[in-house]
C-alpha positions as CSV (number, residue, x, y, z in Angstrom):
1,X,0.0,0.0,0.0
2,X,1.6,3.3,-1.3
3,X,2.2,6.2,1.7
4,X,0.1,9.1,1.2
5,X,2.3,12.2,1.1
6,X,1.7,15.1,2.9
7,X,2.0,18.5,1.1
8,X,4.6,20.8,2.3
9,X,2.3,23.6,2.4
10,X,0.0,21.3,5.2
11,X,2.9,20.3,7.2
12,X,4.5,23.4,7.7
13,X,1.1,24.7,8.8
14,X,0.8,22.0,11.1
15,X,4.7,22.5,12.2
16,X,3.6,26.1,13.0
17,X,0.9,26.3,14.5
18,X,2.6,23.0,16.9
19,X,5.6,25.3,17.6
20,X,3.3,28.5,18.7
21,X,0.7,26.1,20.8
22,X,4.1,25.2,22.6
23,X,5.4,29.0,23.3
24,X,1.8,29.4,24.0
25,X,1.7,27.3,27.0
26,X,5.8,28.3,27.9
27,X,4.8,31.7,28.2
28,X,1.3,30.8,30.3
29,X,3.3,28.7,32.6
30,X,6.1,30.2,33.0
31,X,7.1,29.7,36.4
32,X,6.2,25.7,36.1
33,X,8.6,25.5,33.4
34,X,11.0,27.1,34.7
35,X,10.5,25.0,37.7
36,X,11.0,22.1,35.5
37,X,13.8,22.9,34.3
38,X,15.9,23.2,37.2
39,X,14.8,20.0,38.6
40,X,15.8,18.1,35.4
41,X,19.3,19.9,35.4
42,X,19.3,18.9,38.9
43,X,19.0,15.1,38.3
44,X,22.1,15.0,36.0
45,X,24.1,15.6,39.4
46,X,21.7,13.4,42.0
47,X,20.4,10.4,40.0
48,X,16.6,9.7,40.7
49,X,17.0,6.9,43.5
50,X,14.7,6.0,47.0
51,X,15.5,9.4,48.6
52,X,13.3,11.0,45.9
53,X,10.3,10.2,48.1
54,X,11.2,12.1,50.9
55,X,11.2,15.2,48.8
56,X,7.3,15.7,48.7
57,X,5.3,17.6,51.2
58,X,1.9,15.7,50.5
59,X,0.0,17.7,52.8
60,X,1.2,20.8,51.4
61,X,0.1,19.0,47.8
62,X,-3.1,18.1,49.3
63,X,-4.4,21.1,51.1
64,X,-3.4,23.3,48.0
65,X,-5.3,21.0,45.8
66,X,-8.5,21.0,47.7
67,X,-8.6,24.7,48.1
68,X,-7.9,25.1,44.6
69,X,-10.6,22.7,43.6
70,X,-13.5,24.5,45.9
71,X,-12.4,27.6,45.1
72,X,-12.8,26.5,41.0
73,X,-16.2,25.4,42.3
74,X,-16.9,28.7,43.9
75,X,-16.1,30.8,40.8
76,X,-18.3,28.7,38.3
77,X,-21.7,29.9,40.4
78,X,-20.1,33.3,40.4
79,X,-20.2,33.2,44.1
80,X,-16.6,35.7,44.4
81,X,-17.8,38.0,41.1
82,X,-21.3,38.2,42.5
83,X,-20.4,40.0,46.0
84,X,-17.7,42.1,44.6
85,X,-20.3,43.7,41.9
86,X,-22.3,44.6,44.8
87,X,-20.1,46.3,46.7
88,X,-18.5,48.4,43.6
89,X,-21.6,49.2,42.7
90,X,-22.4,50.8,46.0
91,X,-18.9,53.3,44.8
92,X,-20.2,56.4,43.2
93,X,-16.2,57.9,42.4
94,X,-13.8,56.1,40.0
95,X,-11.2,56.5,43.6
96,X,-14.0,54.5,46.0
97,X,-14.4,51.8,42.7
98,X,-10.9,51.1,42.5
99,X,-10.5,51.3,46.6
100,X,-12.6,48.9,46.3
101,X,-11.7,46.0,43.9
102,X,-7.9,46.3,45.5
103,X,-9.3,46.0,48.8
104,X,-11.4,43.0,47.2
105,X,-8.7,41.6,45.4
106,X,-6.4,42.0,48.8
107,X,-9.0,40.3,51.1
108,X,-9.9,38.0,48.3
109,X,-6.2,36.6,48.1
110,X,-5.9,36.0,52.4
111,X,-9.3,33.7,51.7
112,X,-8.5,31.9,48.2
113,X,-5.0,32.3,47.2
114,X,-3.4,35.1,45.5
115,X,-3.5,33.8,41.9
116,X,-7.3,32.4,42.3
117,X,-7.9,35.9,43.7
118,X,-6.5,37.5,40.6
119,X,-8.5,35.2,38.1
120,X,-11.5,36.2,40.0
121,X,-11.5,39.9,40.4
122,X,-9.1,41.6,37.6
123,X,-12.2,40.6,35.2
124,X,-14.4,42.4,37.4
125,X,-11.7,45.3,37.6
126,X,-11.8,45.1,33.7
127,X,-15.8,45.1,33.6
128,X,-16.1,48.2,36.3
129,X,-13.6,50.6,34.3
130,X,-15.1,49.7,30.4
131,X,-18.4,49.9,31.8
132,X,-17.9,53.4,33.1
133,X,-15.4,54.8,30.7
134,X,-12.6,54.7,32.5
135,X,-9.9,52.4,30.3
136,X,-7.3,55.3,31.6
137,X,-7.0,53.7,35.1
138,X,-6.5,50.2,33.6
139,X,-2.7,49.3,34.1
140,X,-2.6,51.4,37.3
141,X,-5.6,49.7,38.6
142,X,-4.4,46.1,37.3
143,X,-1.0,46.5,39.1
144,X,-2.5,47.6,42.5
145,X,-4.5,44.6,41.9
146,X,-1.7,42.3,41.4
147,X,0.2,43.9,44.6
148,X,-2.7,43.2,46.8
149,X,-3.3,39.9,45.8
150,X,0.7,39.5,46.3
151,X,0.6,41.2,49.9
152,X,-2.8,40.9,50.9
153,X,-2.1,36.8,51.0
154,X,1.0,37.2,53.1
155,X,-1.3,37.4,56.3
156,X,-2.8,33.7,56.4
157,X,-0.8,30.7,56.0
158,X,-3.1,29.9,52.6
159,X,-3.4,32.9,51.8
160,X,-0.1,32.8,49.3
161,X,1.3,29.2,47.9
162,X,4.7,29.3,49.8
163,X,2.4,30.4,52.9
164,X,1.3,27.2,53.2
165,X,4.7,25.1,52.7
166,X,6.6,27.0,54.8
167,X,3.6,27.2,57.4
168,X,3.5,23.0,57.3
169,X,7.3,22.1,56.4
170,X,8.4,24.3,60.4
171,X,4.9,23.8,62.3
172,X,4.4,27.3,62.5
173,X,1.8,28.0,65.1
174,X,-1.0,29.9,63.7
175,X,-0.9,33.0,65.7
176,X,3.1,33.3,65.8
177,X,2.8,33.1,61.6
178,X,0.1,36.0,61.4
179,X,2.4,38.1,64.2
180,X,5.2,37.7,61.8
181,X,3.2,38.9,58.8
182,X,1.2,41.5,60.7
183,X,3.7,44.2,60.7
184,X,4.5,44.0,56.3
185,X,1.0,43.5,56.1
186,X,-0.2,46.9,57.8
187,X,2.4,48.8,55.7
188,X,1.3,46.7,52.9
189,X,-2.4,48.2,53.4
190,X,-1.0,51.9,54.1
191,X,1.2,51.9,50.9
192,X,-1.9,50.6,48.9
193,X,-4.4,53.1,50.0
194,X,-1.7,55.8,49.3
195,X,-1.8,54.6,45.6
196,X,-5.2,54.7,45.0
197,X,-5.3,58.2,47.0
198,X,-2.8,59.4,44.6
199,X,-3.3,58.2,41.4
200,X,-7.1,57.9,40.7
201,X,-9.2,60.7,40.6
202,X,-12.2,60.7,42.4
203,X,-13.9,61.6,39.2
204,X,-17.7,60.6,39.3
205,X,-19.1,57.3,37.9
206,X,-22.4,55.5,37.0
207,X,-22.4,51.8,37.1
208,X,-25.9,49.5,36.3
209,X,-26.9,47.0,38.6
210,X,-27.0,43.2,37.1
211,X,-29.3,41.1,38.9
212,X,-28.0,37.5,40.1
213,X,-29.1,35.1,42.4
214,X,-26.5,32.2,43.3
215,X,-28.1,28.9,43.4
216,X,-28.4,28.6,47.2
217,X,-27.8,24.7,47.2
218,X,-24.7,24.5,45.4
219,X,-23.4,27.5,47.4
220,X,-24.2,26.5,50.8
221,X,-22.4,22.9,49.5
222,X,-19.3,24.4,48.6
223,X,-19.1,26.8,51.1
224,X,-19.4,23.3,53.4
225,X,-16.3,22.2,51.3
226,X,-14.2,25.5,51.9
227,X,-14.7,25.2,55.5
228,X,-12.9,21.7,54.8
229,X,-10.4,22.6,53.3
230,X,-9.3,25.4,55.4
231,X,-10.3,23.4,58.8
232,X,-7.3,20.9,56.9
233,X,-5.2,23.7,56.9
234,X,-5.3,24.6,60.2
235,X,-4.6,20.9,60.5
236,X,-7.9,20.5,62.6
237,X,-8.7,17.1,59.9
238,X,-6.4,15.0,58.5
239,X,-5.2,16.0,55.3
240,X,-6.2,12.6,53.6
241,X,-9.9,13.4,54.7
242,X,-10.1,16.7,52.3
243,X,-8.4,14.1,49.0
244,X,-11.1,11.7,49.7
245,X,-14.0,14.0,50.6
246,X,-13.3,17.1,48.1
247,X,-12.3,15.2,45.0
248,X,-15.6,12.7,45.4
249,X,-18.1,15.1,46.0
250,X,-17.4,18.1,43.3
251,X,-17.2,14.5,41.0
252,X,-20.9,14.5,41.1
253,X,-21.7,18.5,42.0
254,X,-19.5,20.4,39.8
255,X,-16.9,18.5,37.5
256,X,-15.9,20.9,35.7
257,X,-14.0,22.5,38.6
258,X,-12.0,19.8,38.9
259,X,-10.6,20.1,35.4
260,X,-9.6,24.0,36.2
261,X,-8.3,23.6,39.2
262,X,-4.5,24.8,38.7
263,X,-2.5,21.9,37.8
264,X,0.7,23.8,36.2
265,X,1.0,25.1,39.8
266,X,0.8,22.1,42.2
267,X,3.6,20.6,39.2
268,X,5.2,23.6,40.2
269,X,5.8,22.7,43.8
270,X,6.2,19.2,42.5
271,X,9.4,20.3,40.4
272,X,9.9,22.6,42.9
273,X,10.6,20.1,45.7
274,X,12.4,17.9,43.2
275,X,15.3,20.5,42.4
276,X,15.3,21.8,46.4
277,X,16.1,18.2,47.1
278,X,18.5,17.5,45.1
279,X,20.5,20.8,45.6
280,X,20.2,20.3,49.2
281,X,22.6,16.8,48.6
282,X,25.0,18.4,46.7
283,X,27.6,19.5,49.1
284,X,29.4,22.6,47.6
285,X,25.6,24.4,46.3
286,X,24.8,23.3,50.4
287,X,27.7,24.9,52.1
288,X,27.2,28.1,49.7
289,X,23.5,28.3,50.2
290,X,23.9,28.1,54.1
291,X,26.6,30.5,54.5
292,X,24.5,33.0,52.3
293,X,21.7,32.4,54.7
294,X,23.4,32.9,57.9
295,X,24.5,36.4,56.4
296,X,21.2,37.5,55.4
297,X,18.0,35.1,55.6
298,X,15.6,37.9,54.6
299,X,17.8,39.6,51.8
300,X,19.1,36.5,50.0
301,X,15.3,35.0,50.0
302,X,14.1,38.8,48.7
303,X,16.7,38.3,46.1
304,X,16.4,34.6,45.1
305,X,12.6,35.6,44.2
306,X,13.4,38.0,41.5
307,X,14.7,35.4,39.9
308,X,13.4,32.0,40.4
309,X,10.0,33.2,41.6
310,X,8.8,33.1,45.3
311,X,7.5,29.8,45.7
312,X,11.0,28.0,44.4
313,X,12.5,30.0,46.5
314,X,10.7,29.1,49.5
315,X,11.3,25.0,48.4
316,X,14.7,25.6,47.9
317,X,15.8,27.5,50.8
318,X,13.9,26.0,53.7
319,X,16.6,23.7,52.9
320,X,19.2,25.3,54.2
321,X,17.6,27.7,57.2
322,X,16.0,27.3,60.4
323,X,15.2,31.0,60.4
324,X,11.7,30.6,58.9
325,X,10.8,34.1,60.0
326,X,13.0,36.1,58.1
327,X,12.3,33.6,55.2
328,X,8.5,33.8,55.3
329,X,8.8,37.8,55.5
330,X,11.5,37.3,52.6
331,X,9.4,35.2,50.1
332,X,6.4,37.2,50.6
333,X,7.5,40.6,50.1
334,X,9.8,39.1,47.6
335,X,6.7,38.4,45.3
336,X,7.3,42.2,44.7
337,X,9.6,43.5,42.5
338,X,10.8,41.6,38.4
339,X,7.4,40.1,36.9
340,X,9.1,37.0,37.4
341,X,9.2,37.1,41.1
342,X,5.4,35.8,41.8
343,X,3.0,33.6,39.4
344,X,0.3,36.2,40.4
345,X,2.3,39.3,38.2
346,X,2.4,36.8,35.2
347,X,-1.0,36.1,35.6
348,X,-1.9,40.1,35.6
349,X,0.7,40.8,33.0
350,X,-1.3,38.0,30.8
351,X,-4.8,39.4,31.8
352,X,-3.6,43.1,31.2
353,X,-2.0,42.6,27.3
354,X,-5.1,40.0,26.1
355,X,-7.4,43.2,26.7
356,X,-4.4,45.8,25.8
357,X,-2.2,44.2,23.5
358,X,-0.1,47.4,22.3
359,X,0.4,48.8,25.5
360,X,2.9,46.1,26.9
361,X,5.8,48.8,26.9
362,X,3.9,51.3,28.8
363,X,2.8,48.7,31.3
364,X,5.8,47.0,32.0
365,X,7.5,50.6,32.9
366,X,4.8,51.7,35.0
367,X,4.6,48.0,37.0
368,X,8.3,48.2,37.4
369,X,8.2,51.5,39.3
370,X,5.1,50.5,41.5
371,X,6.8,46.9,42.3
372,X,10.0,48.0,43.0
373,X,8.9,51.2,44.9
374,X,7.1,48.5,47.1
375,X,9.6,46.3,47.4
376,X,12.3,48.6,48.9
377,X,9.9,50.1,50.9
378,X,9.0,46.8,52.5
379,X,12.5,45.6,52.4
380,X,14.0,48.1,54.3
381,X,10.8,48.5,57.1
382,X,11.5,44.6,57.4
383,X,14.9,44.5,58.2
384,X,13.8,47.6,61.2
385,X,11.7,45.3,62.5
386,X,14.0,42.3,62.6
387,X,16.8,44.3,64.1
388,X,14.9,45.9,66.7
């Protein structure tokens, strides 16, 4: 039987549009890839052998998982976009409407996780300022966004990804972690409101109601299911509990949640823990990594964020530090700063250019000087605090 050939016309076609669906999902996941990467350099210097197993924090796995799942479950009813139109529509001034969906998107991040918080709200952001006329606020009012989500999450130990590793890995008690964070966190809220203060006009606005009712089963059944999930985080139920009980019952309510929940980010940690593993067996990257971290816990772990993101940088170095305070302040208000430093800013630089696509220059100038402004600010107030 003769081979059918395929003209070159087709293939190349085919070849395209293969390569772009790849860069596609490179520049979408980033972070995961980059996580990737490392691990599998990683493994060419510590061969994959029984120690491997003892890399993996499965309650960290397993608690982001089933918050990420509810959450996903949460957002298909609407239940997060429904309040937050209420409440901006009660904001008569573009300032109060912006005050507003920060302080949203900042609250929203300490109760669902920064980057769910972001996929929630900077929609409604988007909405609020078309709706009303005022695109001109749109970078501005993404970036606060993405800094509030960033921030706003430091306060609870699920409230940010590496929260809830480093909160697990050391058996952080709950009230010590939230007096550690409470401090960055205040400023955090001061230097925010300054923003919007400053840069948005409190010109007038008119915003139309949209009537929706959530369907009260569904929500009173996930809301059940969030309550899990954080009562698993607060290790008040076993952490195999919420992978049984989570995973079986949005199988039969809500399926589709399950298929968004963030996979490229729990293979993030996955990697993450792979390539933190393995450097912490290789003895010359060990000795430099802990004589970096007795010099400067919180500097190094601000630094190592602007480059291999914040929740690598939490994996790797816990590795090498018992000084988990200075590290969780580090890795927090590290998620300031390059876009590179937190999945969140990826996720708002994404949102941002799929709505503006020729204004990537102008953005990228204007969320430097707001992320770095924060991050020195918050650097410096940190190392006060530690010191005094």
């Amino acid at each position: 039987m003769r081979a059918v050939a395929i003209p070159k016309r087709i293939y190349k076609k085919a070849k395209s549009k293969l390569v772009f669906d790849w860069l596609d999902f490179v520049k979408k996941n980033a972070v995961m890839c980059i996580a990737f990467a490392a691990a599998a350099v990683t493994m060419f210097f510590v061969p994959v052998d029984a120690q491997y197993l003892d890399y993996f924090d499965l309650k960290t796995l397993t608690c982001l998982f089933t918050v990420l799942a509810v959450v996903c479950a949460l957002k298909n009813i609407r239940f997060f976009y429904t309040i937050a139109e209420k409440i901006v529509i009660c904001f008569r001034t573009a300032r109060m409407a912006v005050l507003a969906l920060v302080y949203i998107t900042f609250i929203g991040s300490m109760l669902i996780a920064n980057d769910m918080a972001l996929l929630t709200f900077l929609p409604l952001g988007y909405f609020a300022l078309t709706a009303t006329e005022k695109q001109k606020y749109m970078a501005v009012t993404f970036i606060l966004q993405n800094i509030a989500a960033n921030l706003g999450g430091m306060l609870t130990p699920f409230g940010n990804p590496q929260n809830l590793y480093l909160y697990t890995k050391y058996n952080i008690p709950t009230l010590e972690f939230m007096s550690i964070m409470a401090v960055p966190f205040m400023i955090s809220v001061l230097l925010i409101t300054i923003c919007c203060v400053v840069f948005i006009k409190p010109e007038p606005l008119t915003i139309s109601p949209v009537d929706r009712k959530l369907p009260k089963g569904r929500t009173a059944l996930y809301l059940v299911l969030f309550a899990l999930s954080i009562a698993i985080v607060f290790r008040g139920i076993p952490y195999w509990i919420g992978l049984i009980v989570v995973p079986s019952v949005l199988f039969f309510a809500d399926r589709d949640a399950l298929k968004k929940v963030d996979y490229p980010l729990l293979l993030t940690f996955v990697f993450s823990f792979v390539f933190a593993g393995n450097m912490a067996r290789i003895d010359m990257i060990k000795n430099i990594m802990s004589f970096l971290m007795e010099k400067s816990t919180l500097l190094f772990s601000v630094l190592s964020c602007q480059f291999i993101s914040n929740v690598p940088s939490a994996i790797l170095l816990s590795q090498f530090t018992d000084n988990y305070r200075e590290l969780l302040i580090g890795v927090n208000i590290g998620g300031t700063g390059t876009l590179i430093a937190s999945l969140a800013s990826l996720i708002t630089f994404r949102e941002y250019t799929k709505h503006n696509p020729g204004k990537t220059g102008g953005y990228l100038r204007l969320f430097s000087i707001f992320n770095f402004g924060f991050l020195i600010v918050l650097t410096i107030s940190s190392f006060i605090l530690i010191s005094a």
